[in-house]
The first five atom37 places (N, CA, C, CB, O) and aatype in JSON, in Angstrom:
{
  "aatype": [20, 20, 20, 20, 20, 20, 20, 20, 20, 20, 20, 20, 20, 20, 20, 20, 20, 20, 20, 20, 20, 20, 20, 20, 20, 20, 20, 20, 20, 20, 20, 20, 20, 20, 20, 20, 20, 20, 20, 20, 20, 20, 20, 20, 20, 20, 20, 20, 20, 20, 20, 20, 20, 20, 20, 20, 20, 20, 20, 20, 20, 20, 20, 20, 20, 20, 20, 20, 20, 20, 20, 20, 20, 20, 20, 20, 20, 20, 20, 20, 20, 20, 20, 20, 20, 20, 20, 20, 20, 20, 20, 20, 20, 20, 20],
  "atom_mask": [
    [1, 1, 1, 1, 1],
    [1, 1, 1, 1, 1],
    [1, 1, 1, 1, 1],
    [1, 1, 1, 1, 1],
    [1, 1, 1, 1, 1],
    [1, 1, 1, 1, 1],
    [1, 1, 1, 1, 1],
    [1, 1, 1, 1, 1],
    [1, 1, 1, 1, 1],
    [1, 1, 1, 1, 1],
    [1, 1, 1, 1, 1],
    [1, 1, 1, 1, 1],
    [1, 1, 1, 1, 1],
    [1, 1, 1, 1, 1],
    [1, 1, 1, 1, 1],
    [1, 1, 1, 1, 1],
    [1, 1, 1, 1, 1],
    [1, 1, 1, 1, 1],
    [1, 1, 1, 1, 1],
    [1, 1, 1, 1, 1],
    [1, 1, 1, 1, 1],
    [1, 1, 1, 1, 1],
    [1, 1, 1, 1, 1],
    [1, 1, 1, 1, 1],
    [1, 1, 1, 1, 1],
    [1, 1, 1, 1, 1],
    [1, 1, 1, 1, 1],
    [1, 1, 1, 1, 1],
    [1, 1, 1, 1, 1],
    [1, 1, 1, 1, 1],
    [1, 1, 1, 1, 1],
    [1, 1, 1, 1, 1],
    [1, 1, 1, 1, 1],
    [1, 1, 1, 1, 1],
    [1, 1, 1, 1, 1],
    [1, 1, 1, 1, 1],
    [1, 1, 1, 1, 1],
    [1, 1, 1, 1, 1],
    [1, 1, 1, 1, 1],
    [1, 1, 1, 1, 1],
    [1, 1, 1, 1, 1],
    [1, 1, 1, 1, 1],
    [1, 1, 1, 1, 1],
    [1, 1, 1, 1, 1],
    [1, 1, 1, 1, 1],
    [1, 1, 1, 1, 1],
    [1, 1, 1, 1, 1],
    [1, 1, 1, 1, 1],
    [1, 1, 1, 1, 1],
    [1, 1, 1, 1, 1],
    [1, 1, 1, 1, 1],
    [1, 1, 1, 1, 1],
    [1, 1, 1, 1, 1],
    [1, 1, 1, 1, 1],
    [1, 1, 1, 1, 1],
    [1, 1, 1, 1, 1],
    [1, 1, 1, 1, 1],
    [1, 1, 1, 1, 1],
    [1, 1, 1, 1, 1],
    [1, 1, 1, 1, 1],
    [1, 1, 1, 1, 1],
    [1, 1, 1, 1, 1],
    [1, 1, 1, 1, 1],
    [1, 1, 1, 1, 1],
    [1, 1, 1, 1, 1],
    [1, 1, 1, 1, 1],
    [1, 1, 1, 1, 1],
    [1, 1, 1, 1, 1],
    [1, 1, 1, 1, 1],
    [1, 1, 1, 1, 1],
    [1, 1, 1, 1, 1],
    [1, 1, 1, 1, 1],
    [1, 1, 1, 1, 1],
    [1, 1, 1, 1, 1],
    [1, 1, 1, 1, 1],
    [1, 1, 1, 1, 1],
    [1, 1, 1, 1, 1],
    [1, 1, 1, 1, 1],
    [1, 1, 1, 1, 1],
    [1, 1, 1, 1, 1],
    [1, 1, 1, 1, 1],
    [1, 1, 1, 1, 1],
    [1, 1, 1, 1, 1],
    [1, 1, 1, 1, 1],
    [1, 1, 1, 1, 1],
    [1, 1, 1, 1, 1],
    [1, 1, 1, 1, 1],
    [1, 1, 1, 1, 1],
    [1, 1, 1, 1, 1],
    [1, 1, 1, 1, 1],
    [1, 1, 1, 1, 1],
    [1, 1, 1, 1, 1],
    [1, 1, 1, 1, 1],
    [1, 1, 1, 1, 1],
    [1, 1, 1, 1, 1]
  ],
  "atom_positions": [
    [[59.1, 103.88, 63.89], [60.3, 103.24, 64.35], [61.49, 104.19, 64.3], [60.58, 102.01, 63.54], [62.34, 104.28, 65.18]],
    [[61.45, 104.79, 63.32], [62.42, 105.93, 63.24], [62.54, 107.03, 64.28], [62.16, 106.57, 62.1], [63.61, 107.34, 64.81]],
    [[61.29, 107.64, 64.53], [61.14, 108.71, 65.91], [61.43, 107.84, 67.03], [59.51, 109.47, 66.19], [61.64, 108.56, 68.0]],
    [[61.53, 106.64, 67.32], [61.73, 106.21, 68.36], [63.2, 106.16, 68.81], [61.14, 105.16, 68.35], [63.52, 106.42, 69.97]],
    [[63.94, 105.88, 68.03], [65.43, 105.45, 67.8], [65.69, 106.97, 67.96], [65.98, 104.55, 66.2], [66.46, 107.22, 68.89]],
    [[65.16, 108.24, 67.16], [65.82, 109.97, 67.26], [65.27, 110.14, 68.37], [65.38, 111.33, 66.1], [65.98, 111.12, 68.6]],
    [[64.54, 110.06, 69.42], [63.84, 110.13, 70.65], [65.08, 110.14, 71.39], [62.76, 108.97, 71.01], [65.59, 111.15, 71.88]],
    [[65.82, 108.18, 71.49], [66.93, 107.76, 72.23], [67.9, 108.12, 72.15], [67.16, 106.86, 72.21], [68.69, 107.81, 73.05]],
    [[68.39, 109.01, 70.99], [69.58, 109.83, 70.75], [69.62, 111.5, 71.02], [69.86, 109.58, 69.33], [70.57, 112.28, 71.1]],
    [[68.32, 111.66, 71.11], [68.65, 113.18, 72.05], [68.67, 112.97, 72.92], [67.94, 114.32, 72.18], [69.44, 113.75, 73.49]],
    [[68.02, 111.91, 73.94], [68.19, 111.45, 75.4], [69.73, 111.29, 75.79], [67.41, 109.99, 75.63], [70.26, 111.68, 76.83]],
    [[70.17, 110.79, 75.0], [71.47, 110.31, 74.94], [72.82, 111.55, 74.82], [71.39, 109.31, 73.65], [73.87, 111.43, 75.46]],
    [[72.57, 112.59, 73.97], [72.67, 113.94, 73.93], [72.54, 114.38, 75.45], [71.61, 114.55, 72.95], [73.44, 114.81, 76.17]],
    [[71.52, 114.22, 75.69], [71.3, 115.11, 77.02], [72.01, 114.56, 78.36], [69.67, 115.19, 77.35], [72.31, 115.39, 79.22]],
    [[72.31, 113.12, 78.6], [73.19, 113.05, 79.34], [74.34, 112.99, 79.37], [73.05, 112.56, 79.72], [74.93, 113.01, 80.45]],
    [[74.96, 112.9, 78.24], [76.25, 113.14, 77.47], [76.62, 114.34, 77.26], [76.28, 112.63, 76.3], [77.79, 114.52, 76.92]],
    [[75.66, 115.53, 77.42], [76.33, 116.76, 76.96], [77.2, 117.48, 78.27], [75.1, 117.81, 76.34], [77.13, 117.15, 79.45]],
    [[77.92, 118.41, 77.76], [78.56, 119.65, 78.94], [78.31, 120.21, 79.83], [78.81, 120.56, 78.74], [78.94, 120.68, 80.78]],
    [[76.63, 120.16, 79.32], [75.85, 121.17, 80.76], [75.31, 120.2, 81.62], [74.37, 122.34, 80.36], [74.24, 120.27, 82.24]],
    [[76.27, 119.14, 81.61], [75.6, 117.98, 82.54], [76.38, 118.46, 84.03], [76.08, 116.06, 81.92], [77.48, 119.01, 84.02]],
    [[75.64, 118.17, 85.25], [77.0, 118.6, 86.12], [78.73, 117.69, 86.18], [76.35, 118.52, 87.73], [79.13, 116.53, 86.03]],
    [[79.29, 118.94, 86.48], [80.37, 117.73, 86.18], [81.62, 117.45, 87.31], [81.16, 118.12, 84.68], [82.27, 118.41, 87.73]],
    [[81.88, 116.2, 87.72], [82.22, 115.25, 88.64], [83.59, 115.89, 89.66], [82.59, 113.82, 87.72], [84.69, 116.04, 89.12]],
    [[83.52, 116.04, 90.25], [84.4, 116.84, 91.26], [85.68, 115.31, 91.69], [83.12, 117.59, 92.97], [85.3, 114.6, 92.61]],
    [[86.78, 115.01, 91.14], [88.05, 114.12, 91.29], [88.84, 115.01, 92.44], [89.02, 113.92, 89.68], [89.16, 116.2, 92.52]],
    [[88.98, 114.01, 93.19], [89.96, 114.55, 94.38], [91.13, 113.62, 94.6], [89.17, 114.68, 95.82], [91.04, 112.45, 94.98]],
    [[92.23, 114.28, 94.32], [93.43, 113.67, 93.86], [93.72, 112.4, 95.1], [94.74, 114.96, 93.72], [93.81, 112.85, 96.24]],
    [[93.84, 111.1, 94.97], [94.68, 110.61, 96.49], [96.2, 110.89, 96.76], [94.65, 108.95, 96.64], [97.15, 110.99, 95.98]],
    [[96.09, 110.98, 98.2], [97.36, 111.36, 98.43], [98.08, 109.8, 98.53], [97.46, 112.4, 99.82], [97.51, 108.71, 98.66]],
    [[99.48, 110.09, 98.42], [99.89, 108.54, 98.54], [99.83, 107.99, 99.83], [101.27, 108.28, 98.1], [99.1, 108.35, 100.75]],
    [[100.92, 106.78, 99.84], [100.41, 105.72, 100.65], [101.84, 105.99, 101.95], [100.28, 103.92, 99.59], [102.9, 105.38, 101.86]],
    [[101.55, 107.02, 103.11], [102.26, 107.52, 103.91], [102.95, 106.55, 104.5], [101.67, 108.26, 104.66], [103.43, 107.07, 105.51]],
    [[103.36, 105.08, 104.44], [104.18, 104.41, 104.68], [105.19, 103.63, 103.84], [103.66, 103.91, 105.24], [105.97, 102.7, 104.08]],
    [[104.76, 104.7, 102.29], [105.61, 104.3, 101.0], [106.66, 105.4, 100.43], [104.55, 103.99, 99.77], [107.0, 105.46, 99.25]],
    [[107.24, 106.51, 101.76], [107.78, 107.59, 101.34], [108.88, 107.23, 102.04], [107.15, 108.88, 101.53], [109.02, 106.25, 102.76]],
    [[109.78, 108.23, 101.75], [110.87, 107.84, 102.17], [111.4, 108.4, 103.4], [111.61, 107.96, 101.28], [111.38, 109.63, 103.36]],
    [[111.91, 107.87, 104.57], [111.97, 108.04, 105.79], [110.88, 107.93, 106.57], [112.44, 108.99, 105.96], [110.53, 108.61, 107.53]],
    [[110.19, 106.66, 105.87], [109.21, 106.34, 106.96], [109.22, 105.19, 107.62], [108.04, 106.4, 106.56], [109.98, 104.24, 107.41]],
    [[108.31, 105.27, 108.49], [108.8, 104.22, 109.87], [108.54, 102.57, 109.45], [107.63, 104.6, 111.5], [107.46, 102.22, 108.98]],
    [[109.21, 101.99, 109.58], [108.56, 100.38, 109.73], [107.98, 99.71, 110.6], [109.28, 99.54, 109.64], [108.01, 99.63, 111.83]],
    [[107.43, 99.24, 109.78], [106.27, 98.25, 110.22], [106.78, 97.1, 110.82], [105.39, 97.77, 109.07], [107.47, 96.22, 110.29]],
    [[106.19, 97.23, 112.54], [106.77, 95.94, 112.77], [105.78, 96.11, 114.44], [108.9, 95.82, 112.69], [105.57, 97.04, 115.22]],
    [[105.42, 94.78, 114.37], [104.61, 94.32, 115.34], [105.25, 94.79, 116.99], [104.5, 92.67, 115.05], [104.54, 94.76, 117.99]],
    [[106.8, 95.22, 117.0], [107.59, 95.62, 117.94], [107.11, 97.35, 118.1], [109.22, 95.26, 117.46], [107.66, 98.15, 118.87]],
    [[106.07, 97.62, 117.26], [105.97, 99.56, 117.69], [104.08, 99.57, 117.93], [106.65, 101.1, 115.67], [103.19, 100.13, 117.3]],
    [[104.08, 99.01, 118.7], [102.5, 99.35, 119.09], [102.37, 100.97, 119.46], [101.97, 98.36, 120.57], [101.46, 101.27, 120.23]],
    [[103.29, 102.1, 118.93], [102.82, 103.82, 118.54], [102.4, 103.47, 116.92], [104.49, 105.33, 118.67], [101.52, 104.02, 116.26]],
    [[103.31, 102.4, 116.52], [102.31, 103.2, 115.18], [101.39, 102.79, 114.6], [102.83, 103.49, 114.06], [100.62, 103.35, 113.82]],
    [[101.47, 101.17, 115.19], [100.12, 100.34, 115.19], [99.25, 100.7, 115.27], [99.85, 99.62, 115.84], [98.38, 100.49, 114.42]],
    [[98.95, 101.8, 116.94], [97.79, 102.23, 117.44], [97.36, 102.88, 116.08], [97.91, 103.17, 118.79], [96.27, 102.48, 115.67]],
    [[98.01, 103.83, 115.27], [97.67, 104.7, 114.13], [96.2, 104.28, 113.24], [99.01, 104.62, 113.12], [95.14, 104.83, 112.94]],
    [[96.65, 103.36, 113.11], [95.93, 102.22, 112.58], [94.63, 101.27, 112.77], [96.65, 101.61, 112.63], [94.03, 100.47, 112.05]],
    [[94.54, 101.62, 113.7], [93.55, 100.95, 114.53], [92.54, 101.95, 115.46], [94.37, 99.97, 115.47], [92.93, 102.77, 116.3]],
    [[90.82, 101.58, 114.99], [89.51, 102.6, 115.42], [89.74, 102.35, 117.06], [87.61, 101.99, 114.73], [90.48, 101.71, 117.8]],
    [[88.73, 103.19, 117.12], [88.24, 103.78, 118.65], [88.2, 102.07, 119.52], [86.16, 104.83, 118.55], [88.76, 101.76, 120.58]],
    [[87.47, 101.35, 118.76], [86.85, 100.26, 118.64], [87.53, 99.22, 119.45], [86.71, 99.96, 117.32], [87.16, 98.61, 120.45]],
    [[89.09, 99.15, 118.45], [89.65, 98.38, 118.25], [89.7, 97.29, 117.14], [89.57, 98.17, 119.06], [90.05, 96.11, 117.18]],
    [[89.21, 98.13, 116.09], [89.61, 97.31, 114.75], [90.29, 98.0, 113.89], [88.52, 96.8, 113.97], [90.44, 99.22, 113.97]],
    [[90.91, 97.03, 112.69], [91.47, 97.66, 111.56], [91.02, 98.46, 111.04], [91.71, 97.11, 110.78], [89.79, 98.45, 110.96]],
    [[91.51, 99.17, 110.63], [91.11, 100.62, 109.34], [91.17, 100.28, 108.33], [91.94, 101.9, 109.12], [92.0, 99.39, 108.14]],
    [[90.36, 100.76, 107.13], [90.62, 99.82, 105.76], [91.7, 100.87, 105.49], [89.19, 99.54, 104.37], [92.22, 101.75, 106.18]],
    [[91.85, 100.41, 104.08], [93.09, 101.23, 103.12], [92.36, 102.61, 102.93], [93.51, 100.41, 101.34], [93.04, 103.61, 103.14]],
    [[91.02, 102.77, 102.54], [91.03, 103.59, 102.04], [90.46, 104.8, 102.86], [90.6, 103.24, 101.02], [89.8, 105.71, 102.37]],
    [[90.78, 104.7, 104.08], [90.59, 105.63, 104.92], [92.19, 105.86, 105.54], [89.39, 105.17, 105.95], [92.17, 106.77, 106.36]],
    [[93.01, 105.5, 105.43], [94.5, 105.46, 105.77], [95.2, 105.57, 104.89], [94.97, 104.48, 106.34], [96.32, 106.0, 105.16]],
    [[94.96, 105.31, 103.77], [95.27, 105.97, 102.58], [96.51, 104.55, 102.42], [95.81, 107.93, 102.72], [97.49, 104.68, 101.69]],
    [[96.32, 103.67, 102.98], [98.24, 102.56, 102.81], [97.57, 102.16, 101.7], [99.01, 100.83, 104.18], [96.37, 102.1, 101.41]],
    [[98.83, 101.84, 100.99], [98.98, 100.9, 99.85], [98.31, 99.18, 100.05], [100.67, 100.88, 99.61], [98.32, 98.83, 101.23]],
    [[98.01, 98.59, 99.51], [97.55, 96.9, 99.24], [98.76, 96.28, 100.17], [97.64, 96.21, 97.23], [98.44, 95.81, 101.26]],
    [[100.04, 96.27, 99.81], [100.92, 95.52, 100.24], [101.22, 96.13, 101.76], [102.08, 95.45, 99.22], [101.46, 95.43, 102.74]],
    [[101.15, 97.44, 101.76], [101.64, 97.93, 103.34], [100.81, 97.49, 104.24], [101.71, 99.47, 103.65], [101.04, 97.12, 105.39]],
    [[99.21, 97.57, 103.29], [98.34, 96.94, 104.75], [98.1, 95.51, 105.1], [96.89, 97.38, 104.74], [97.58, 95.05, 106.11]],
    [[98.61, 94.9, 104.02], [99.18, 93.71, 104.78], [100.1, 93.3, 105.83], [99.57, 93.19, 104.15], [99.89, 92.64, 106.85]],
    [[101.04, 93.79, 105.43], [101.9, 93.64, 106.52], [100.95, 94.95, 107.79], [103.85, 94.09, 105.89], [101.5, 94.79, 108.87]],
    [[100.22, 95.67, 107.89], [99.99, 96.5, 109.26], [98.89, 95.37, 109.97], [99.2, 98.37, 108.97], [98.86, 95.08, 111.17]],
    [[98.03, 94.84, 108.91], [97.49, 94.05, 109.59], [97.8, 92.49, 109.9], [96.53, 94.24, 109.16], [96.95, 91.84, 110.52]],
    [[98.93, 91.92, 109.5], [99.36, 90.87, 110.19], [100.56, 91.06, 111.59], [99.89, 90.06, 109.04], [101.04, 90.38, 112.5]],
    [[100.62, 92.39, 111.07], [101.66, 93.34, 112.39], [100.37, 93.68, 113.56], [102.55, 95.4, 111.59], [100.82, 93.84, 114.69]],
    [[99.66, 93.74, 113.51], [98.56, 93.95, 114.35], [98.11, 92.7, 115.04], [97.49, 94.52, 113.6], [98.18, 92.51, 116.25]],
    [[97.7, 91.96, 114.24], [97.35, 90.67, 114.59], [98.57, 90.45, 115.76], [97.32, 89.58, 113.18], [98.43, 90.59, 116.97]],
    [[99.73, 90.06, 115.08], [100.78, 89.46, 116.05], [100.79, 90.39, 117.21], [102.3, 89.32, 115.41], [100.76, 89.62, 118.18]],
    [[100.82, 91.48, 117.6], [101.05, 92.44, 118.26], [100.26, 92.22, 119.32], [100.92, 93.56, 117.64], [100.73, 92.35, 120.45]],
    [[98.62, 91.75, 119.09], [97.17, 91.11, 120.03], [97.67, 89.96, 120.42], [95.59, 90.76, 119.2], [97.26, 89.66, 121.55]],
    [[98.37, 89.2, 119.95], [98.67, 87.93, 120.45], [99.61, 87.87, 121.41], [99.01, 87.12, 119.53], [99.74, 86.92, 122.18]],
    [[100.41, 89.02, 121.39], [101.85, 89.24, 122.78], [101.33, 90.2, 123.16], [103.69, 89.59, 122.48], [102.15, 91.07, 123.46]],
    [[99.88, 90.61, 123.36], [99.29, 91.37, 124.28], [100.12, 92.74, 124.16], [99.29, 90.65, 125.71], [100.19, 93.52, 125.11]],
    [[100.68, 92.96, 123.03], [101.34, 94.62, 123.21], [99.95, 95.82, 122.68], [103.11, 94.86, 121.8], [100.02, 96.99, 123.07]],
    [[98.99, 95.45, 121.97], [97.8, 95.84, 121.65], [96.66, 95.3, 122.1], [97.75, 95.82, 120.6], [96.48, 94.13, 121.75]],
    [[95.89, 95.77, 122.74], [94.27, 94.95, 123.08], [93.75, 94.8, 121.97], [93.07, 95.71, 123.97], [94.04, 95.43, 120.96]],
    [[92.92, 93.94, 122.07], [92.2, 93.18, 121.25], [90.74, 94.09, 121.09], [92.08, 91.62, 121.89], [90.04, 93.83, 120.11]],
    [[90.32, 95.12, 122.01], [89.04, 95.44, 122.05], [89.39, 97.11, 123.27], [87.93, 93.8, 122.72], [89.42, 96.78, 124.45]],
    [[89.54, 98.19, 123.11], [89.73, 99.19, 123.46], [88.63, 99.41, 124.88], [89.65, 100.02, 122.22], [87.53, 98.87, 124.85]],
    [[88.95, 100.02, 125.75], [87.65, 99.83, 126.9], [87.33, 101.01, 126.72], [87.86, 99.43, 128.59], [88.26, 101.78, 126.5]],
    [[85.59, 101.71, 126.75], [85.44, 103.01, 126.37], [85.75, 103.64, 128.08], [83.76, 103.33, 125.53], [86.08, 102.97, 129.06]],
    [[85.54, 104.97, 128.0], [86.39, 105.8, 129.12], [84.94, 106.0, 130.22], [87.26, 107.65, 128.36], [85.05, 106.61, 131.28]]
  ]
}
């Protein structure tokens, strides 16, 4: 019972130690509609809407656009409204 338990603690050693590889962190950049002199958000600028929006014609998540929780709320209810007064299509036509 004893070798079993010192077994699980060099195992434990071994993925815990230094010469384990170790994890490559890549800083995020912030949230480019939370700096200062930047543009607002408003269902009236389908340039910066488009930003925002795939090939597709769908939303982009956050974490490929890098916006904050609260900015992409408002981009995507600015979007939404924007499809509804037809200043954005709803569905992009391919070329």
């Amino acid at each position: 019972m004893l070798k079993s338990n010192n077994a699980s603690e060099t195992a434990a050693r071994k993925v815990g130690d230094k010469t384990a590889k170790k994890v490559f962190f890549r800083r995020r950049k912030g949230c480019p509609l939370s700096v200062p002199n930047a543009p607002v958000i408003d269902y009236k600028n389908p340039e910066l809407l488009i930003k925002f929006v795939s090939e597709g014609g769908r939303m982009l998540p956050s974490r490929i656009t890098n916006v904050c929780a609260k900015k992409q709320r408002k981009l995507n209810n600015a979007i939404k409204i924007a499809r509804i007064l037809a200043l954005l299509p709803f569905v992009f036509q391919a070329k």
